[in-house]
N, C-alpha and C positions, 0 to 999 in steps of 0.2 A: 872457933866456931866449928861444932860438927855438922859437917852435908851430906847426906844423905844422897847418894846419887845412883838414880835406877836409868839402866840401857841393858842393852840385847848382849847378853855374855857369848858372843859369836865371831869368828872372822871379820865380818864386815863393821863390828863396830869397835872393833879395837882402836880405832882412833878415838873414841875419848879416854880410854885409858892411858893414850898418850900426848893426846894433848891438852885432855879438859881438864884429867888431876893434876898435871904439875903446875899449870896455870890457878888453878883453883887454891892450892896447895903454896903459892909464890903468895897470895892473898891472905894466907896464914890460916886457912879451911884445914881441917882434919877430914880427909875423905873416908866415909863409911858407904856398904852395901851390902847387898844380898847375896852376892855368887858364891859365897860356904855354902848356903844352904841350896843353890839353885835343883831345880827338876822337882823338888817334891811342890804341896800349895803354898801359898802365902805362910810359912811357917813363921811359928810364933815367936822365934829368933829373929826372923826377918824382920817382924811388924816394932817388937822392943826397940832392932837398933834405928828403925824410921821415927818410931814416937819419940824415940832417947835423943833424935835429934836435934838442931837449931833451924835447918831450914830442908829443904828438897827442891834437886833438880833431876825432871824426867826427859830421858828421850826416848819420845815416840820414831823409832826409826821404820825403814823400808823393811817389810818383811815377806812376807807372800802378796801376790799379785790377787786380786779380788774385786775383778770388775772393773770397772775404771780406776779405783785406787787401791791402794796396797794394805794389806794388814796390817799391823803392828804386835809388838810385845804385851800380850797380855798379862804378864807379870810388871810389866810397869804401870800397865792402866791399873790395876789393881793398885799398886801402892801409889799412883798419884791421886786414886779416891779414899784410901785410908787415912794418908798424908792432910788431903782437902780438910779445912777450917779447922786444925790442930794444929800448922806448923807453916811457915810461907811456903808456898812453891809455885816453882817457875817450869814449867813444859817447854820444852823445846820440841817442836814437829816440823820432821823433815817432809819437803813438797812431796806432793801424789800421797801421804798418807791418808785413812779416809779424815775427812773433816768433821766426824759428829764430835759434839764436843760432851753433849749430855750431864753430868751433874758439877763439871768442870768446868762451864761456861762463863767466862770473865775471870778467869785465872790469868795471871801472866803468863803471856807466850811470844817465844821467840822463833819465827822462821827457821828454818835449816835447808839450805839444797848443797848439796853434797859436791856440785858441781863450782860451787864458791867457796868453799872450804880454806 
C-alpha cells in the first residue's frame, strides 16, 4: 500500500520521520511525499505522487503562534483537501492547533499532544 504522508519538513517534526515511517513501513506501507519538491506550490509532482496513492495521513503540527492557537502547514492543508473524497485520509492535529476544520469536516482525526508522544 502506497501512503502518502504530508507534515512539516522541519526540526520539530522530524519525529515522524522517525517514528511514524518505520512503523507504518513494519505494516508493509511504501511511504511516499512531498519534500523533493518542497518550497515551491502544490507542484504537480506533488499532487501525482498523492493521487498515485492508496491512502493519506496528514499532520497538522505546531507552527507559528496566531492568537490563541497556533498555525499550521499550509502545504499539508493543501494536500489533505486535494487528497479529500479521492483517496482515505486520516489528519492527525496536534493540540493548540487552530480547530477550523472547513471542507475537511468528518474526516478522520486523530489527536496529537506532543507532550504524550
Amino acid at each position: 500500500m502506497r501512503l502518502f504522508v504530508g507534515y512539516g519538513y522541519n526540526p520539530r517534526d522530524q519525529w515522524i520521520e522517525e517514528l511514524v515511517f518505520p512503523l507504518a513501513e513494519t505494516l508493509g506501507c511504501q511511504i511516499v511525499h512531498g519534500k523533493a519538491t518542497y518550497g515551491s506550490s502544490l507542484a504537480p509532482e506533488t499532487k501525482s505522487l498523492l493521487l498515485g496513492s492508496d491512502a493519506m495521513l496528514g499532520f497538522l503540527t505546531r507552527r507559528d503562534k496566531a492568537g490563541e492557537y497556533w498555525s499550521t502547514h499550509r502545504w499539508v492543508i493543501e494536500e489533505l483537501a486535494s487528497a479529500f473524497g479521492q483517496i482515505p485520509v486520516v489528519e492527525v492535529r496536534e493540540s493548540g492547533v487552530d480547530p477550523q476544520s472547513g471542507m475537511l469536516e468528518g474526516i478522520q482525526r486523530i489527536q496529537y499532544c506532543e507532550e504524550e508522544r
